[in-house]
CHARMM internal coordinates of N, CA and C (Angstrom, degrees):
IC EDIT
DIST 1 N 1 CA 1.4568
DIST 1 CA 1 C 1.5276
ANGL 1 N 1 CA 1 C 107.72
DIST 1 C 2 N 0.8895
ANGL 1 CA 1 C 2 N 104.56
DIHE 1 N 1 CA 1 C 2 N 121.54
DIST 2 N 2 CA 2.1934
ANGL 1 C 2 N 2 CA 113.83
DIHE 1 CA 1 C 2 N 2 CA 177.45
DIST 2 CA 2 C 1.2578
ANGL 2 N 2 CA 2 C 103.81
DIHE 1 C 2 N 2 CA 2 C -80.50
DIST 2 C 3 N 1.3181
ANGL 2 CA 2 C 3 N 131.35
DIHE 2 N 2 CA 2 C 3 N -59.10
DIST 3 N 3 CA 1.6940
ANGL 2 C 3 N 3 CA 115.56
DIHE 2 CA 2 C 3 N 3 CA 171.37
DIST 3 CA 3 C 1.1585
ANGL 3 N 3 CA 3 C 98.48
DIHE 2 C 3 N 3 CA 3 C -111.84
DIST 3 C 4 N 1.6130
ANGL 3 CA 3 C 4 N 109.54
DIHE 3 N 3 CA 3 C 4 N 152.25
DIST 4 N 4 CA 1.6277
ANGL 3 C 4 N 4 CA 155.05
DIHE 3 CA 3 C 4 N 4 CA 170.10
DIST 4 CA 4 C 1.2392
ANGL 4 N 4 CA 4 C 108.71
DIHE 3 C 4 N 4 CA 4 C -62.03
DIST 4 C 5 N 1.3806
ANGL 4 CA 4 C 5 N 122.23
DIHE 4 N 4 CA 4 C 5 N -37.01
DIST 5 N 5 CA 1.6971
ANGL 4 C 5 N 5 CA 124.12
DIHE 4 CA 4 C 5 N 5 CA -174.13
DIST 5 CA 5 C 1.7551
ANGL 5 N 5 CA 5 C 95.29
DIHE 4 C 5 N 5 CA 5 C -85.64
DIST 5 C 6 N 1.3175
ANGL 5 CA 5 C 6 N 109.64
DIHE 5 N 5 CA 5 C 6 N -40.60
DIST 6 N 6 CA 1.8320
ANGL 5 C 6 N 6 CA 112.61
DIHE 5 CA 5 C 6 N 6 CA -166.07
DIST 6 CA 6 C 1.7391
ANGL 6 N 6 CA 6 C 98.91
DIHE 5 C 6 N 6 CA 6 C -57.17
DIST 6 C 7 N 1.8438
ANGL 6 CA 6 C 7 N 112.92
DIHE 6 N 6 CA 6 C 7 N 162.61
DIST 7 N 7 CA 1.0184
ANGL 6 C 7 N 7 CA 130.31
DIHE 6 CA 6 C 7 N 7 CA -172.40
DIST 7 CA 7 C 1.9203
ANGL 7 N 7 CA 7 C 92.95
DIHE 6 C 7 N 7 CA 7 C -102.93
DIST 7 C 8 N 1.3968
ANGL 7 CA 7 C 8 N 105.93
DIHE 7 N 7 CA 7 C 8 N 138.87
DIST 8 N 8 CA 1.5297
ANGL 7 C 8 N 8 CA 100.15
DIHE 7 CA 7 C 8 N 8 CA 166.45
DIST 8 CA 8 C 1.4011
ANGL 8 N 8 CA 8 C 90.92
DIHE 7 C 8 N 8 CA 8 C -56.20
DIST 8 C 9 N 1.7947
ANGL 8 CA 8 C 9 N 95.22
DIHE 8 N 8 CA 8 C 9 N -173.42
DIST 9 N 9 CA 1.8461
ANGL 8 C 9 N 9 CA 118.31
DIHE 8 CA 8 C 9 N 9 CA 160.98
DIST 9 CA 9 C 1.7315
ANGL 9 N 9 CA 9 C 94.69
DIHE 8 C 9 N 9 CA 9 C -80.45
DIST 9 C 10 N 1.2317
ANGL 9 CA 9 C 10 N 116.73
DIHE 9 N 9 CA 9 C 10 N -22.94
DIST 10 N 10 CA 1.8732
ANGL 9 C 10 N 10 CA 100.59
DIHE 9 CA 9 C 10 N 10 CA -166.37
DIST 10 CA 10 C 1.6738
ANGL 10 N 10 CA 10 C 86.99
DIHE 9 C 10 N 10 CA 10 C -93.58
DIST 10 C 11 N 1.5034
ANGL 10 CA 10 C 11 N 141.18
DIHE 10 N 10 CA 10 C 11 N -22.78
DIST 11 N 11 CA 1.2628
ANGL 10 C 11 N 11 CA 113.81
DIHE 10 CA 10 C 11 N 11 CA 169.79
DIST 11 CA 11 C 1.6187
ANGL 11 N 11 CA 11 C 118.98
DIHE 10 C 11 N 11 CA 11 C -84.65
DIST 11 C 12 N 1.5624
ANGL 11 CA 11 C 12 N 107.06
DIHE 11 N 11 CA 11 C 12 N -25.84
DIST 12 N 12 CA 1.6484
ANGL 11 C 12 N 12 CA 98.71
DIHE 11 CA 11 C 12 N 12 CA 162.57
DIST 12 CA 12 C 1.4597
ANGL 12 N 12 CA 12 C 111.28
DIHE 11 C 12 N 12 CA 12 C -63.42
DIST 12 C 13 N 1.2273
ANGL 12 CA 12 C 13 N 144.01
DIHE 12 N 12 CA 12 C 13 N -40.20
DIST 13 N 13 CA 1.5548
ANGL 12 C 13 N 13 CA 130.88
DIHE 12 CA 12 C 13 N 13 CA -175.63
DIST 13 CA 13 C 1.8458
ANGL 13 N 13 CA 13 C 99.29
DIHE 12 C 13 N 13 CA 13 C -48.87
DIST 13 C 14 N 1.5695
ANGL 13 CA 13 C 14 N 103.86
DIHE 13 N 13 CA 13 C 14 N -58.85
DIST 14 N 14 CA 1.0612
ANGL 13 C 14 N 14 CA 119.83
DIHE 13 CA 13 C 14 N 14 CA -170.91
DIST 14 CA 14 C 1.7182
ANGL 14 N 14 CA 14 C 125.91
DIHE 13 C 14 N 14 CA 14 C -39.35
DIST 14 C 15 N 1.2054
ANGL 14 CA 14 C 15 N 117.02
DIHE 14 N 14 CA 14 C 15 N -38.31
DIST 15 N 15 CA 1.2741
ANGL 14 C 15 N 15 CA 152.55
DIHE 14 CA 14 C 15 N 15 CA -174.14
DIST 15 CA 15 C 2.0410
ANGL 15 N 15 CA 15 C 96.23
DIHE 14 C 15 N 15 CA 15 C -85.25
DIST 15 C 16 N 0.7902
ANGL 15 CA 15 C 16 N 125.11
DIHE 15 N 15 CA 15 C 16 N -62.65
DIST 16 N 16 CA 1.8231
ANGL 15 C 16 N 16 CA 124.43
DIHE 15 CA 15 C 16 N 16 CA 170.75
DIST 16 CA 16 C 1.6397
ANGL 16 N 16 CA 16 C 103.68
DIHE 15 C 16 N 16 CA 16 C -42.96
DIST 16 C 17 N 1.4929
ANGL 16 CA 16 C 17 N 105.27
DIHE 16 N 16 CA 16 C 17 N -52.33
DIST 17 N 17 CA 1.1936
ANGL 16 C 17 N 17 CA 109.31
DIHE 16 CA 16 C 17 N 17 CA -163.53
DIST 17 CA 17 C 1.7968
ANGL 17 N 17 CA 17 C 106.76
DIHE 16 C 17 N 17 CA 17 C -72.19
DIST 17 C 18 N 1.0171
ANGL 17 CA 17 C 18 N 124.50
DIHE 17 N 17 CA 17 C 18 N -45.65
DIST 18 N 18 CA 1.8175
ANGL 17 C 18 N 18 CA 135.60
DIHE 17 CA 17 C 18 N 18 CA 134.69
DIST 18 CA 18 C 1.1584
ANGL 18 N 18 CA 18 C 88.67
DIHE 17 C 18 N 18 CA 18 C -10.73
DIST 18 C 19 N 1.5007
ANGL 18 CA 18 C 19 N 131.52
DIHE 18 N 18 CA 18 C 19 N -111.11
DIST 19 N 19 CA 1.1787
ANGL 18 C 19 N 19 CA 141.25
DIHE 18 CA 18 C 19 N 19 CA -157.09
DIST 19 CA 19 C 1.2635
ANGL 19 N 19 CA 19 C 123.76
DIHE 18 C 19 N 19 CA 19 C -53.88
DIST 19 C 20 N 1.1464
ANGL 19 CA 19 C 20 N 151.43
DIHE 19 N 19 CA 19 C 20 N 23.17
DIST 20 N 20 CA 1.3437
ANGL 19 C 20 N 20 CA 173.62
DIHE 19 CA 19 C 20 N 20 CA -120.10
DIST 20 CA 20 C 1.9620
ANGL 20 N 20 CA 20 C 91.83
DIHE 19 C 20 N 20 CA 20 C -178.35
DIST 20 C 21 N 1.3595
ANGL 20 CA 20 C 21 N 119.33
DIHE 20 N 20 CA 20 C 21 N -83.94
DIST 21 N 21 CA 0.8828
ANGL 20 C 21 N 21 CA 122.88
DIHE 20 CA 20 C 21 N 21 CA -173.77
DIST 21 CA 21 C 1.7470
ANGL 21 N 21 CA 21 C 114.31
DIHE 20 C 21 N 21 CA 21 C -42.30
DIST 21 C 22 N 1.5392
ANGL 21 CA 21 C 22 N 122.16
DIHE 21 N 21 CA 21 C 22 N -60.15
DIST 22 N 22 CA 1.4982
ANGL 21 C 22 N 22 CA 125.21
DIHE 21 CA 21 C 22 N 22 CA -175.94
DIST 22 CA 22 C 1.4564
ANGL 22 N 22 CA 22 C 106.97
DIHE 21 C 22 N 22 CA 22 C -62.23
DIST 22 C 23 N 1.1986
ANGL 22 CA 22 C 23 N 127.74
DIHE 22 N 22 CA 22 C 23 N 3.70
DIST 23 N 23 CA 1.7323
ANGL 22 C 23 N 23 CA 126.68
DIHE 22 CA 22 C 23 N 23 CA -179.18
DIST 23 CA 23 C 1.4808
ANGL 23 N 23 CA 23 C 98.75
DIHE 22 C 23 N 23 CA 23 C -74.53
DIST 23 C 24 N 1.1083
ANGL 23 CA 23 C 24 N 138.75
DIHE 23 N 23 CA 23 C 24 N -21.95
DIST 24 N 24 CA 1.3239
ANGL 23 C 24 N 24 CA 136.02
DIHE 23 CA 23 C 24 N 24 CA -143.61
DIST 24 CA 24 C 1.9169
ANGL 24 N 24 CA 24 C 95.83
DIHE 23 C 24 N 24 CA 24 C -128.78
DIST 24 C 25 N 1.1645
ANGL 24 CA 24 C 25 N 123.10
DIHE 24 N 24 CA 24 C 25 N -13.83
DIST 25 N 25 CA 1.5630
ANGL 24 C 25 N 25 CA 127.65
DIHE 24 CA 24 C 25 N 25 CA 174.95
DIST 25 CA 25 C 1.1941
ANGL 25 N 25 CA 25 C 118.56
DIHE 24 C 25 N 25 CA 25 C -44.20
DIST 25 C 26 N 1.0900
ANGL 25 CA 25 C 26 N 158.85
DIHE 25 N 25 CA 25 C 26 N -171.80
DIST 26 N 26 CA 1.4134
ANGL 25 C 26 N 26 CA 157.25
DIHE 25 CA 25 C 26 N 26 CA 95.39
DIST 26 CA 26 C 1.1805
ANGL 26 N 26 CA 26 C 103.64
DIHE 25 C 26 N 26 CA 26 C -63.61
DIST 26 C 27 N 1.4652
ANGL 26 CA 26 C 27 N 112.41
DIHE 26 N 26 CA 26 C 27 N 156.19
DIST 27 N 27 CA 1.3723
ANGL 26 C 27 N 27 CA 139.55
DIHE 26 CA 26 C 27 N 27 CA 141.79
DIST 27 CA 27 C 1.8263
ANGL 27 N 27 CA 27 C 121.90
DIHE 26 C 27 N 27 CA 27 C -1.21
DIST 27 C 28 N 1.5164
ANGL 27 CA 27 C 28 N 91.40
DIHE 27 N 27 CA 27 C 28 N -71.53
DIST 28 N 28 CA 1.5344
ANGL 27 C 28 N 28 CA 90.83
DIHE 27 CA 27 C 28 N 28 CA -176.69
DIST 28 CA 28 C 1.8551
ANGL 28 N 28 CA 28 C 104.69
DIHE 27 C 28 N 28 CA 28 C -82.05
DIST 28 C 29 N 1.4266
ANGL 28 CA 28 C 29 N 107.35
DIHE 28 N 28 CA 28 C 29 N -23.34
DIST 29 N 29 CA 1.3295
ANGL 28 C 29 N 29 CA 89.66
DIHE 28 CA 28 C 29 N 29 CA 178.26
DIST 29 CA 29 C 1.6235
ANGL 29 N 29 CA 29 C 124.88
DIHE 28 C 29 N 29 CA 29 C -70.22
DIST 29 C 30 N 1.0843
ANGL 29 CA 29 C 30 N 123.33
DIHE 29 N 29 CA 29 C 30 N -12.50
DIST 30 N 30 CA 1.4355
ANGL 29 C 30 N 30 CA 143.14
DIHE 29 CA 29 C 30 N 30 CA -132.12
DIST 30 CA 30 C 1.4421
ANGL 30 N 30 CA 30 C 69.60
DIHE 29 C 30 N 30 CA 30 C -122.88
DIST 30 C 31 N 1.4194
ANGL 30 CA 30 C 31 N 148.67
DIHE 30 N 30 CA 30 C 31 N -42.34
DIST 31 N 31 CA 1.8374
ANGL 30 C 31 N 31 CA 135.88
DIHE 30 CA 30 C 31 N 31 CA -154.08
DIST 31 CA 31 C 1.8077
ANGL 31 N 31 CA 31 C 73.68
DIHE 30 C 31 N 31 CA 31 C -95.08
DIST 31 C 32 N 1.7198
ANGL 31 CA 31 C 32 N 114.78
DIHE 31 N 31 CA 31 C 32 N -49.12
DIST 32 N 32 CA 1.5630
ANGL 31 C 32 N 32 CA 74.40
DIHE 31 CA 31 C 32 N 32 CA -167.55
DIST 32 CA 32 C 1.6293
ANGL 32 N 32 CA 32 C 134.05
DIHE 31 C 32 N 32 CA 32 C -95.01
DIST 32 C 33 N 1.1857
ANGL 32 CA 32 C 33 N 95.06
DIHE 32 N 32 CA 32 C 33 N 20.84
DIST 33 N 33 CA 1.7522
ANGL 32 C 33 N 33 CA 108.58
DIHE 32 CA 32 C 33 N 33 CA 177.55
DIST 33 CA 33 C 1.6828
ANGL 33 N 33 CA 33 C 99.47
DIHE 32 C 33 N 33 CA 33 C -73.60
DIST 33 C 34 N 1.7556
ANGL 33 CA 33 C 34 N 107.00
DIHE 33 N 33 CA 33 C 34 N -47.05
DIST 34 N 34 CA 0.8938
ANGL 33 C 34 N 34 CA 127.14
DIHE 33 CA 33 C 34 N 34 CA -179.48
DIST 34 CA 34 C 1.7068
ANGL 34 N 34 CA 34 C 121.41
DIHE 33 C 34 N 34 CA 34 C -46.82
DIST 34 C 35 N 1.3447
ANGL 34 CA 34 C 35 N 101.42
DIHE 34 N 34 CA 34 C 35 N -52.41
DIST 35 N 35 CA 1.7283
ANGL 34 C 35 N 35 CA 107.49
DIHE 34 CA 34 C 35 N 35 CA -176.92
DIST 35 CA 35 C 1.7132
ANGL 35 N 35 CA 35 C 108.26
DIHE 34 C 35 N 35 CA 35 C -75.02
DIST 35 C 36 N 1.7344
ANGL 35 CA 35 C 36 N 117.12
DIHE 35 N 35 CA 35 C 36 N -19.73
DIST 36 N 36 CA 1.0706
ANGL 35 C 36 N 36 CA 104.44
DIHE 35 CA 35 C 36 N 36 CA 162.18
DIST 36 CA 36 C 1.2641
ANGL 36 N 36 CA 36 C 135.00
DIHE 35 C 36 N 36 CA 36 C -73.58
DIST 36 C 37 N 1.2367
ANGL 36 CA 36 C 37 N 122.00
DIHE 36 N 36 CA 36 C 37 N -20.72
DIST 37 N 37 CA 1.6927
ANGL 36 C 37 N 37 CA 135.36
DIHE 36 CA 36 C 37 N 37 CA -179.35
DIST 37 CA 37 C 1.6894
ANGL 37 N 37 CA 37 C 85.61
DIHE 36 C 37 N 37 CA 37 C -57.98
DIST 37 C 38 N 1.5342
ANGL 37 CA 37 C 38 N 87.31
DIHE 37 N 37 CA 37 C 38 N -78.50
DIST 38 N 38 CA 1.7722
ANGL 37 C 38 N 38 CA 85.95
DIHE 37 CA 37 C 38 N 38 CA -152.29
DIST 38 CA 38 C 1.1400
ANGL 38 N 38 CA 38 C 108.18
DIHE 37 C 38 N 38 CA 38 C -59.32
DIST 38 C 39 N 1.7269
ANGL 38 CA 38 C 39 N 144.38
DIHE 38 N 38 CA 38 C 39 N 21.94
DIST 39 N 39 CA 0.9548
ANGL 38 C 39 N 39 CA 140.71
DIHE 38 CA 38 C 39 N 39 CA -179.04
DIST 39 CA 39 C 1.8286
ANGL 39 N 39 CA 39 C 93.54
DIHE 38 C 39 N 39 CA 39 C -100.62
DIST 39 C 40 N 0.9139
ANGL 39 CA 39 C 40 N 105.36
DIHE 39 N 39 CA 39 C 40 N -60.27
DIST 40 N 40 CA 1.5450
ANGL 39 C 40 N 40 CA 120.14
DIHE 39 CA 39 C 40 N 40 CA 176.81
DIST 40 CA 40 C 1.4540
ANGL 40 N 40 CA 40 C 107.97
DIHE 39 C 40 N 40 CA 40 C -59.14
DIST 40 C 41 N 1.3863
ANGL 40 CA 40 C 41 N 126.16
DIHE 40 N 40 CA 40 C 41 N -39.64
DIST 41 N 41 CA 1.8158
ANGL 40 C 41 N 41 CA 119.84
DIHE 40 CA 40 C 41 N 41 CA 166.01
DIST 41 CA 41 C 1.7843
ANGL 41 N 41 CA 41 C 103.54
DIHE 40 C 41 N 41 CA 41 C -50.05
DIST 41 C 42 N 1.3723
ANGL 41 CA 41 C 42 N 113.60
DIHE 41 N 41 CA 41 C 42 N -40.73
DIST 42 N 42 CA 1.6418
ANGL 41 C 42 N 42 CA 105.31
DIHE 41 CA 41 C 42 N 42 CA -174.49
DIST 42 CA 42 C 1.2122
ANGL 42 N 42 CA 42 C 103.39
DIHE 41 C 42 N 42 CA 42 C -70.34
DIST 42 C 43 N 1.0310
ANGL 42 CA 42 C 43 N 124.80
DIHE 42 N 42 CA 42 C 43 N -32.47
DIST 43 N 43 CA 1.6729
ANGL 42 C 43 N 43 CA 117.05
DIHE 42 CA 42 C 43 N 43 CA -163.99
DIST 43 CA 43 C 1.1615
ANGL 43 N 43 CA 43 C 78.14
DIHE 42 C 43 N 43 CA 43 C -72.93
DIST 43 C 44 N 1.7026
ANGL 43 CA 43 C 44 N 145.32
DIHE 43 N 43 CA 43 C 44 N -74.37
DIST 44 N 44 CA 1.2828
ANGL 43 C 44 N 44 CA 120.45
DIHE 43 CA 43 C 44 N 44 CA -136.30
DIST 44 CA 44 C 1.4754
ANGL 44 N 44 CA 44 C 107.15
DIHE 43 C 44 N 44 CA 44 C -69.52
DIST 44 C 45 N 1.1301
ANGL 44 CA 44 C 45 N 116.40
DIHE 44 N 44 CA 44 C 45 N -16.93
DIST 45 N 45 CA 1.6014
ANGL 44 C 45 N 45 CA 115.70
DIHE 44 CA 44 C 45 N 45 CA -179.14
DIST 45 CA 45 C 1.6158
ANGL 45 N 45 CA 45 C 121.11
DIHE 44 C 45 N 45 CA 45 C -78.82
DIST 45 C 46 N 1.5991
ANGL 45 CA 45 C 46 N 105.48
DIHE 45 N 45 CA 45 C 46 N -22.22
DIST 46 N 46 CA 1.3992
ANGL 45 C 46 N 46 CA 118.54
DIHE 45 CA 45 C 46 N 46 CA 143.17
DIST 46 CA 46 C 1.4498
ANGL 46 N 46 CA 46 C 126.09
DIHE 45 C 46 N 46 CA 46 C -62.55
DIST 46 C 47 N 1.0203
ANGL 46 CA 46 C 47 N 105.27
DIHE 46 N 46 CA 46 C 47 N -23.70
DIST 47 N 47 CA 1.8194
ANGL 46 C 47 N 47 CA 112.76
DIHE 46 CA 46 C 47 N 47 CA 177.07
DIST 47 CA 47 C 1.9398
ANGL 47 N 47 CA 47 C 98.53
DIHE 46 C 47 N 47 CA 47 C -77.34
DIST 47 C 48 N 0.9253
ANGL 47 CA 47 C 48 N 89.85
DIHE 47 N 47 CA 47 C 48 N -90.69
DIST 48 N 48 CA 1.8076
ANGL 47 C 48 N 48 CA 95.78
DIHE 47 CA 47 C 48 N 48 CA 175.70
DIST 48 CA 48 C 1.3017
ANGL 48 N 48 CA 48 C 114.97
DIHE 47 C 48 N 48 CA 48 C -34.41
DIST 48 C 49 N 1.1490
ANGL 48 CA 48 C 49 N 136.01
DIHE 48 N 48 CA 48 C 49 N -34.67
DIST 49 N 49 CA 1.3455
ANGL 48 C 49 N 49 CA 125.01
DIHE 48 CA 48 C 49 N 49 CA 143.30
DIST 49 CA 49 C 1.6237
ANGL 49 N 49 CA 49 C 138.93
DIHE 48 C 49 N 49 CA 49 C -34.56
DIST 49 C 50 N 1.1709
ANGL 49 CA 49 C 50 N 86.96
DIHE 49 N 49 CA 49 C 50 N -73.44
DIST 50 N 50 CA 1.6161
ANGL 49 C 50 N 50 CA 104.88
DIHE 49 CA 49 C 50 N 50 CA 146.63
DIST 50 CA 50 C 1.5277
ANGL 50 N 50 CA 50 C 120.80
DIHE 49 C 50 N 50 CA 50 C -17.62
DIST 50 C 51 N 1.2253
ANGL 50 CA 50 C 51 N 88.89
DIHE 50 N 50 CA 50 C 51 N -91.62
DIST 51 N 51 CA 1.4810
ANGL 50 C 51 N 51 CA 94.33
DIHE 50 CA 50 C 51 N 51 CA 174.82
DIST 51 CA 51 C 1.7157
ANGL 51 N 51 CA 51 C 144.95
DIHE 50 C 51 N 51 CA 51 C -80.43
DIST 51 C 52 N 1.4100
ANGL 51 CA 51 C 52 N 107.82
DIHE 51 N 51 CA 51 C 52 N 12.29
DIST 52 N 52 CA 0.9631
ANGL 51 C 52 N 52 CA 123.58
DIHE 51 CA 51 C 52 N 52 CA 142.49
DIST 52 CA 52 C 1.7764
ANGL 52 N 52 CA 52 C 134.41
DIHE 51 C 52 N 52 CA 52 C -67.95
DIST 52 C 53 N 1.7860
ANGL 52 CA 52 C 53 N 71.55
DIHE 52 N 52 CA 52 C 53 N -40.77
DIST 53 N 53 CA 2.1898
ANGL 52 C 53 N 53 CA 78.69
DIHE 52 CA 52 C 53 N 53 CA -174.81
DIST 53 CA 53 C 1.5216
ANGL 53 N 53 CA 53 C 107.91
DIHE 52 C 53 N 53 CA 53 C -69.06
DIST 53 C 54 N 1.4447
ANGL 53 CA 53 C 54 N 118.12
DIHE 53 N 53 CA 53 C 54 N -17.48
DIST 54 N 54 CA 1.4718
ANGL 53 C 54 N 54 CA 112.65
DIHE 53 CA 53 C 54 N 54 CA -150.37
DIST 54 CA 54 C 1.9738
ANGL 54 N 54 CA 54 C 82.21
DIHE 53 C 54 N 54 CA 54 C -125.82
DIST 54 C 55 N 1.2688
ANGL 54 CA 54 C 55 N 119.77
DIHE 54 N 54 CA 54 C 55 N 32.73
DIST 55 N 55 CA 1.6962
ANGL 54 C 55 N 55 CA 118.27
DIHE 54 CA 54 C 55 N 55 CA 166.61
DIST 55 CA 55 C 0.9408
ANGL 55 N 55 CA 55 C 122.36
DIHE 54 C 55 N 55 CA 55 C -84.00
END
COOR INIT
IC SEED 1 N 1 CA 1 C
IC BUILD
């Protein structure tokens, strides 16, 4: 991968296939799929934290 921000081709497939799937959500399901990601993005950003400080 050349940039860090860019999506591979196997996470862009990945991401269609995502989007295919949330077409069909409701409302509240779609806020709470939603509050779990970014709940789980902090943890991992608590993780990498982590383990940076203690490298």
């Amino acid at each position: 991968m050349d940039m860090p921000g860019k999506l591979t081709l196997e996470q862009q497939f990945k991401m269609k296939v995502y989007e295919d799937q949330v077409q069909s959500l409701s409302l509240e399901e779609a806020q709470t799929y939603l509050l779990e990601v970014l709940r789980q993005m902090m943890v991992k950003d608590n993780i990498v934290k982590h383990l940076m400080k203690n490298a």
